[in-house]
N, C-alpha and C positions, 0 to 999 in steps of 0.2 A: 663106498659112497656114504655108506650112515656112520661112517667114521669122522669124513672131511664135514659131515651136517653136524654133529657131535662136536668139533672143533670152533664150528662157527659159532654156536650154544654158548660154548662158553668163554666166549669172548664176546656176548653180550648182541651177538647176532642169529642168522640164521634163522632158519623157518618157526614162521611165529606159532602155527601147533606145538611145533614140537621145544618151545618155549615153555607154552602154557602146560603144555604135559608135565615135563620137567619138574617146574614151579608149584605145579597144583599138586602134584603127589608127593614131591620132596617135600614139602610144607607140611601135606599130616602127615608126613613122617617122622618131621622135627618137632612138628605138637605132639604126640603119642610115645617119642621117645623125651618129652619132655624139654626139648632144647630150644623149643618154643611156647607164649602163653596160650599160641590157637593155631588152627591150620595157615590161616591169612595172617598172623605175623611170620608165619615158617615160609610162607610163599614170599613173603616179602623181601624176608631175609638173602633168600636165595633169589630173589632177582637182582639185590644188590651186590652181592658176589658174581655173580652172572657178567653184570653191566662196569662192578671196577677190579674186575681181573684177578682178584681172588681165587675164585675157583678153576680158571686155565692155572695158574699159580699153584695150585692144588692137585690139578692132574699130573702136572709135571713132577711134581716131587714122589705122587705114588708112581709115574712109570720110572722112574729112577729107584724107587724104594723096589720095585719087579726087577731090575735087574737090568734095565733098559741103558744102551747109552748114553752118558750124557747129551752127545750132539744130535744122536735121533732124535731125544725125546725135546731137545732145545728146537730140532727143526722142524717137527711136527705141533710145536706148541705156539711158535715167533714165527714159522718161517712163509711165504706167500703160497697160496694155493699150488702154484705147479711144485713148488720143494714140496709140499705136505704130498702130491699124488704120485712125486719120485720117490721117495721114500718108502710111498705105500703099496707102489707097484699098483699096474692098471691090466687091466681085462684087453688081450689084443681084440678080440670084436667083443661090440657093445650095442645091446640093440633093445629100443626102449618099445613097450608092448604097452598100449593105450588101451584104456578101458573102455570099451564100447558105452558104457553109461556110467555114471554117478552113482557112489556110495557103497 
């Protein structure tokens, strides 16, 4: 599952925490590693790759540089939610456990 959310990310969707995670820490990361002038031009950066497909474009190339195959890593990158969860294989029971309360 934090795979298929991981896919949605970056392809410029998907869960907006885990957007702003992404965004906010990659950012100082590319100011610290100097590839940015500040943490918010690094977050910037990286939403824009996020939103025009650069960085799925980037994942695919390193699960190909892994050793991956070409058409996995094509179908799990292009291909609709049910090809991403055949591919990824699914849990026969699923069973979701709710938090009795917040935070």
């Amino acid at each position: 599952l934090e795979v298929l959310e991981a896919l949605q990310c970056l392809e410029g969707g998907g869960p907006p925490d885990l957007r702003h995670l992404v965004t906010a820490l990659g950012g100082v990361l590319l100011w610290q590693c100097g590839m940015a002038a500040g943490a918010e031009q690094g977050r910037e950066r990286l939403a824009r790759a996020l939103d025009d497909g650069s960085a799925l474009g980037t994942f695919e190339a390193m699960l190909g540089a892994q050793g991956v195959p070409p058409d996995t890593a094509r179908g799990l990158c292009a291909g609709t939610p049910a090809q991403r969860r055949q591919l990824l294989g699914e849990a026969k029971v699923c069973e979701e456990l709710p938090a009795l309360q917040e935070g």
